[in-house]
N, C-alpha and C positions, 0 to 999 in steps of 0.2 A: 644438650639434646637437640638434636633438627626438627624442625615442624616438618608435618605433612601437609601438601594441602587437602584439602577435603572433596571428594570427587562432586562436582556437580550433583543433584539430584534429577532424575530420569522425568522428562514429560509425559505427563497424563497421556491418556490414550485420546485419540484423537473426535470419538465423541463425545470426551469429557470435556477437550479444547473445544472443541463447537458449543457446547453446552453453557460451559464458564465463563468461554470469554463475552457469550451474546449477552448472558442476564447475571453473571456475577463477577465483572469485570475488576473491581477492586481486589476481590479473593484471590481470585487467579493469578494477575499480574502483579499481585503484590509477593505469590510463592513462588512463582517462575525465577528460575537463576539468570537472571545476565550472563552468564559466560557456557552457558549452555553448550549440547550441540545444534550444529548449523541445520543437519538434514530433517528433521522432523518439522520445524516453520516451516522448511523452502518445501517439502511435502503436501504439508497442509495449506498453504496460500496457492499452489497448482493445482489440488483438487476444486477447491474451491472458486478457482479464476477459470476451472473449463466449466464447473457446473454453472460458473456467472455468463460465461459464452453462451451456453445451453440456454439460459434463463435471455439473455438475449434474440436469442434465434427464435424462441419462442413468441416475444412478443413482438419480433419481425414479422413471423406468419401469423399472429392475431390479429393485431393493427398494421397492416401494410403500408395504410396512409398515413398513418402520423409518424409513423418513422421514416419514411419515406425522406421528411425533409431534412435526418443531419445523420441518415447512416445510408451513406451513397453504393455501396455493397452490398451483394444478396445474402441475403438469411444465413446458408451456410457458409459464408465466410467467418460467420460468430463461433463457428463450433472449431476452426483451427486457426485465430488469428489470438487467441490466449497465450501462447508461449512468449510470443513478440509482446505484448501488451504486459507481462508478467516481470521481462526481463529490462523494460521500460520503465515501468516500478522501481524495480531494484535500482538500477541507473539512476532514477530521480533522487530515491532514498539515502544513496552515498553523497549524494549533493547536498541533500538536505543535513545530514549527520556531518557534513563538514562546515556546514553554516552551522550550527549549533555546537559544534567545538569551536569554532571561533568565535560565537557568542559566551564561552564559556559555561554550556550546559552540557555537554556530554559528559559524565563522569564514570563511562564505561567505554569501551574498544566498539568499532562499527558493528560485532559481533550483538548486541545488545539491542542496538537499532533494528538489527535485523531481524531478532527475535521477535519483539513487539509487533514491529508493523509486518511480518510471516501470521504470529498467531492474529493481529485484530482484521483479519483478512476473511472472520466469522462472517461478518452482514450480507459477504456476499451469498451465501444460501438463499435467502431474500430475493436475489433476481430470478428464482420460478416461479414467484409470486406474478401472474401477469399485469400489466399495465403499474401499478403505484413500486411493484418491492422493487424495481430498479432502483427509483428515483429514492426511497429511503435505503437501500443497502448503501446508496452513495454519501449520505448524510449521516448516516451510522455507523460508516466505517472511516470517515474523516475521523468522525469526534472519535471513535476508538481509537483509532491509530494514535492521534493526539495524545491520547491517555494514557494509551501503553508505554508510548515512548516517555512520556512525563515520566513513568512508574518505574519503568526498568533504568530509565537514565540517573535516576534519584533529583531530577530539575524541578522546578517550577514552572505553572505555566505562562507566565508573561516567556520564560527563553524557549520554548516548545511552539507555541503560536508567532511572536517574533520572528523566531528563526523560519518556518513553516512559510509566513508573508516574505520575509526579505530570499529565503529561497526561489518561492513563485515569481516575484518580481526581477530576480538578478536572470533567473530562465528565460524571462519573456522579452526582457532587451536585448537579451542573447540571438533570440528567435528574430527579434524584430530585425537588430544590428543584419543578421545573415539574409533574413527578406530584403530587406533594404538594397545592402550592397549585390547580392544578386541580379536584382531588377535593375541597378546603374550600370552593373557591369553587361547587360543584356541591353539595355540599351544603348550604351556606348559601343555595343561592337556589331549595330543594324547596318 
């Protein structure tokens, strides 16, 4: 007799995902399938990455001078510079999911990664908090992210954090390697 496989089971509604993942995170991520579908996280991390624009723009026109000094764009560029910043994510996150299959913690398809860090894209609600919910949506949805992918990957965290540093760090010689050689080649051709 042939197996079937068993159809994934269908994600909660999505202000149940807002709900669970902010304050019962072990529950949630521990019943979400890995092999889910795609479009419900990539949904729910773009609603959430324009309300975080919005929460942005917000505390541009409340505090115009403290932001002033590392968001060199006006106010409304927050409210449509989230698709780039969203798809930037993603970008990072396959970098990161392939550091962590060479570390030997991935033990699901990118598909899983992608789930996790879609749904733990919660905290960002937090940035219409003015002035502090930026600065912890960003701290909150680290460690979420962190977590989920722990959860959905079935890893440990030493390969989730490890892999997480040795990603940032292989990016930033990346960056620097093309800063670098840009500036010689700019100077070599004055």
């Amino acid at each position: 007799m042939m197996e079937t496989a068993v159809p994934p089971k269908a994600d909660p509604k999505p202000w149940h995902c807002l709900r669970d993942a902010l304050f019962r995170p072990r529950g949630f991520f521990n019943a979400l399938a890995p092999e889910g579908p795609w479009l419900p996280p990539l949904v729910f991390a773009a609603i959430l990455s324009f309300l975080s624009g919005c929460g942005f723009a917000i505390n541009d026109l409340l505090f115009p001078l403290g932001n002033a000094l590392w968001d060199p764009w006006p106010w409304y560029w927050n409210l449509f510079d989230w698709p780039l910043i969203l798809a930037l994510e993603f970008l990072f996150l396959a970098w990161f999911h392939l550091v962590l299959r060479w570390r030997g913690g991935a033990h699901h398809p990118y598909r899983a990664t992608f789930r996790a860090y879609g749904y733990s894209a919660a905290p960002n609600i937090l940035c219409l908090i003015p002035l502090l919910g930026i600065w912890i949506a960003i701290l909150w949805g680290l460690g979420l992210s962190l977590y989920a992918i722990k959860t959905l990957q079935r890893t440990t965290w030493t390969r989730v954090v490890t892999s997480f540093l040795i990603a940032n760090a292989l990016l930033g010689l990346l960056l620097f390697g093309l800063i670098f050689a840009a500036g010689y080649f700019l100077h070599y051709f004055e």
